[in-house]
C-alpha positions in Angstrom: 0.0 0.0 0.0 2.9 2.5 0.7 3.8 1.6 -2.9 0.8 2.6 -4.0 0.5 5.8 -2.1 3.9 7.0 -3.6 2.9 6.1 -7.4 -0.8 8.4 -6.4 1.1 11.2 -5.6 3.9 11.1 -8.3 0.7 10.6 -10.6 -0.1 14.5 -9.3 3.4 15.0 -10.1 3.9 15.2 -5.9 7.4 13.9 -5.4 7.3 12.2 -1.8 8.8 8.9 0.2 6.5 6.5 2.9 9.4 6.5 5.5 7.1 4.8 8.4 3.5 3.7 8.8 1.4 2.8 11.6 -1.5 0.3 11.4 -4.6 1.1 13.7 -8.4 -0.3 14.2 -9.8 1.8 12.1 -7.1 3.9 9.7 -3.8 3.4 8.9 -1.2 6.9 8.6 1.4 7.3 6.5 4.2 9.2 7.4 5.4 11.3 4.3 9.1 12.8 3.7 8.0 15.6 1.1 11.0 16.5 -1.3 12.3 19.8 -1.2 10.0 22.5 -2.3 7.0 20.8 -1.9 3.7 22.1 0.3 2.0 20.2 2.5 -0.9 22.2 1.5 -0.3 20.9 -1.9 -1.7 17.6 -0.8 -4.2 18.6 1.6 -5.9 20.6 -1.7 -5.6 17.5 -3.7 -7.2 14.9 -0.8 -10.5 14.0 -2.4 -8.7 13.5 -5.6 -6.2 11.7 -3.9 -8.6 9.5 -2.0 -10.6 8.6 -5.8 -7.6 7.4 -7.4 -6.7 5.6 -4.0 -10.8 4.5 -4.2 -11.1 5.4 -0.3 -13.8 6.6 1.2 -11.5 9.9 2.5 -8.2 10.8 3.2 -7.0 12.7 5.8 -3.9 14.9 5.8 -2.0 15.9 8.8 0.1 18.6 7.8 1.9 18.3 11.0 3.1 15.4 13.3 4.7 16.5 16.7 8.1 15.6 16.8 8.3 14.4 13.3 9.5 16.2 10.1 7.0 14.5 8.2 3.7 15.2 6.5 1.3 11.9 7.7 -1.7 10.9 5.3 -4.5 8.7 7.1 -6.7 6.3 4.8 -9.1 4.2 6.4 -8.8 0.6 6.6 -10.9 -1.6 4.1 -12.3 -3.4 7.4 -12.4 -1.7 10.6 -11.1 -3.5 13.8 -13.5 -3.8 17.1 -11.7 -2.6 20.6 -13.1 -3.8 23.2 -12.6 -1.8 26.7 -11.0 -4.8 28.6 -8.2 -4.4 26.6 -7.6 -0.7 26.7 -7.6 -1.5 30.5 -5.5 -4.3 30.4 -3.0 -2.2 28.4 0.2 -1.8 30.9 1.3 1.3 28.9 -1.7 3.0 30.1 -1.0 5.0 34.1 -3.7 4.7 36.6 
């Protein structure tokens, strides 16, 4: 998929590299080193373009990730993942 992501965006003539991604219930985000000179508001104007030649439903850009240099791009999962409470509990990295 990050594959696919890159030929998208080179096919809006948007030169960028998938340098991390992170799987999640629900959407999966991209994490996006832009070449030099290039806007992240570039993509965030071309997201429902983006997200008909990706056939998503929507994709969401984050222009900016705290900490990171990069540009993420969120696309929802084809099936979503159920949560369930006990294991957000059970999670040891949460503090009580």
């Amino acid at each position: 998929m990050a594959r696919l992501v890159e030929a998208r965006l080179a096919d809006f003539r948007i030169k960028a590299d998938v340098v991390n991604y992170s799987p999640g219930p629900v959407i999966t985000r991209f994490e996006l080193n832009l070449a030099p000179g290039v806007k992240a508001a570039r993509i965030s104007n071309l997201s429902r373009d983006l997200a008909r030649s990706l056939s998503t439903v929507a994709v969401r850009v984050v222009e900016v990730i705290p900490g990171k240099p990069y540009v993420g791009l969120e696309l929802p999962n084809k099936k979503r993942q159920t949560v369930y409470l006990r294991e957000v509990l059970d999670n040891a990295k949460i503090p009580r």
